[in-house]
N, C-alpha and C positions, 0 to 999 in steps of 0.2 A: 211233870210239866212245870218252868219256871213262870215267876208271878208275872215276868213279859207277856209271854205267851197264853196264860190266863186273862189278861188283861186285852188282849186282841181277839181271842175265841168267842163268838157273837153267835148264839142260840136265838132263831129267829121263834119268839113265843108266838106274832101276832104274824103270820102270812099277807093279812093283808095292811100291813102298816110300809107305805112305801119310805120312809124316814127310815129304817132298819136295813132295807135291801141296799139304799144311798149308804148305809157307813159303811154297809160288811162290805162294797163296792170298794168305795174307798181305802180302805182295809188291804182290801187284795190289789188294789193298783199301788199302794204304798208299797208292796214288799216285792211289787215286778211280775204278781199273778194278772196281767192283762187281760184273759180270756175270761177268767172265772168273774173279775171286776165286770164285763162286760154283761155275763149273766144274770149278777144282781141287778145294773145297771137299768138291765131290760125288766126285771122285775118290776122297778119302783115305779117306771115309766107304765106300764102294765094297770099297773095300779094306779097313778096320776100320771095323766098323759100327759101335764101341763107343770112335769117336774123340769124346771130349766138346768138346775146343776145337775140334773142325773144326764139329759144329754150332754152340758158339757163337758163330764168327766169319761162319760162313753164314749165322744168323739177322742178325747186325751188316751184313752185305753185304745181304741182303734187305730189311733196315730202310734202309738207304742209299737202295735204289730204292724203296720206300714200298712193297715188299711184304710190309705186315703181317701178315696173315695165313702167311704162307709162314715167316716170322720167329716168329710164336707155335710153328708148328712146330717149329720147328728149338731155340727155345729149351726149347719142352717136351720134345723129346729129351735133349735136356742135361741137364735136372731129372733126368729120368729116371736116367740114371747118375752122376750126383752132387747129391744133393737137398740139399747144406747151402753152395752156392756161390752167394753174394747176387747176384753180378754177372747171373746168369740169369734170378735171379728180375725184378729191377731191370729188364733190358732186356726182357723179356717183359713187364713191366708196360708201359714206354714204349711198347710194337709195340700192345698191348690199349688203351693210350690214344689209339693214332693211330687203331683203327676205329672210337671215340667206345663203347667198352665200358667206361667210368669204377670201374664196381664191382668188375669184374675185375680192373681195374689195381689199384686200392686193394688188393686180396685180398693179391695179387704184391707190392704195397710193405709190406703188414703181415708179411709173410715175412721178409722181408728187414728191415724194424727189429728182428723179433728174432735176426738172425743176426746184424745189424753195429748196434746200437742209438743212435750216436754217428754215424751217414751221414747229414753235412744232405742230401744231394743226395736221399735218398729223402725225407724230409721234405716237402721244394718239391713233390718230383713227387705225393705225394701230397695235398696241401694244394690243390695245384692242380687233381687229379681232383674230391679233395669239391667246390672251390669250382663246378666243372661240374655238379654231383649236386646245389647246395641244399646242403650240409651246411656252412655257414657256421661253425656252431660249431667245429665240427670243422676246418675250414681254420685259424679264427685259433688253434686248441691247436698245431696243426704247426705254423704259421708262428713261432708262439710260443718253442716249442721250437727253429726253426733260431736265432733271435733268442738264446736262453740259448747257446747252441754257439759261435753267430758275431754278436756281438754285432754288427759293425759291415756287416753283410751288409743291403745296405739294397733290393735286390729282396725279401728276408725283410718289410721295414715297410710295401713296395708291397703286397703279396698278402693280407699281414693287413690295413693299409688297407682293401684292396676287400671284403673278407669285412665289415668292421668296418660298411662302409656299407652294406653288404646286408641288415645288423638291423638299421637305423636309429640305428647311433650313428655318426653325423657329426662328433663332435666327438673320437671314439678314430682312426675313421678319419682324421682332417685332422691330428690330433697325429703318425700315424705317415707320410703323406705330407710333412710335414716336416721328421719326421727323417732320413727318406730324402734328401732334397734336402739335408740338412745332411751326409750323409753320401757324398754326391756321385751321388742317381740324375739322371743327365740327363731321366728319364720322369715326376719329380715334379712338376716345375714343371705339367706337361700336367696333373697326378691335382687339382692345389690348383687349379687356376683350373677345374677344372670339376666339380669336387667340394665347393669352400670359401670359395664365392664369393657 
């Protein structure tokens, strides 16, 4: 066995110490063992009910195996004992968008722009639920917004692009698929010739 692999190998001495069952979790969600993460997961929680990263990391392992539902769970436990930590709401929105519940998710992401107001990453994610909803307006203000944060983010000109053509402006949309391609999306070139042609 290399000193890696020693160095990861975790010999639970104390059964009931839930900080042991949390790394070896950890551990096993690092290297893509989701299931087994889940069992320590449940362990530590077993043992402190009132462990918050063990459900947020169980809802993360459960999101892994695309079990959303199980994931809204786990991350609405979490809420539960700490209701002002974005990263909860964020990934519980992500788990609400994988069972195509858009509004939900939107809910979860507007939580979370006021806790961290400056996160492009909730921005996309929600930009992306409206653009599923119809709410076109409402995608290109987010996408808008990731664009003022990171100006050079050019998935940001894709999403508002596609929003842009959803009102029928072809011509906001095809300016921001361009600038994309200017800014190096390989997915442009696809958006302009079938978009702006």
């Amino acid at each position: 066995m290399d000193s890696l692999a020693k160095e990861i190998t975790i010999t639970l001495e104390d059964t009931n110490n839930s900080d042991e069952f949390h790394f070896k979790g950890l551990v096993r969600f690092t290297i893509g063992d989701y299931e087994g993460a889940i069992l320590n997961f449940t362990e530590a929680i077993r043992i402190d009910p009132n462990y918050t990263d063990a459900y947020y990391w169980m809802g993360k392992a459960k999101y892994g195996i695309e079990d959303y539902k199980g994931a809204i769970l786990d991350f609405t436990e979490a809420i539960k004992l700490d209701s002002n930590d974005a990263k909860f709401y964020f990934n519980r929105g992500k788990a609400k968008y994988g069972i195509e519940d858009y509004k939900s998710a939107i809910t979860d992401y507007d939580k979370v722009i006021k806790l961290k107001p400056n996160d492009t990453n909730v921005y996309v994610m929600r930009g992306i639920a409206k653009l599923q909803i119809g709410d076109y307006r409402g995608t290109i203000a987010d996408f808008t917004k990731v664009i003022k944060l990171k100006p050079n983010n050019a998935d940001a000109y894709i999403g508002r692009g596609l929003a842009k053509y959803m009102i029928d402006d072809r011509k906001g949309a095809c300016s921001d698929f361009k600038k994309a391609k200017i800014l190096g999306s390989k997915d442009a070139s696809n958006y302009i010739y079938q978009y702006c042609q």
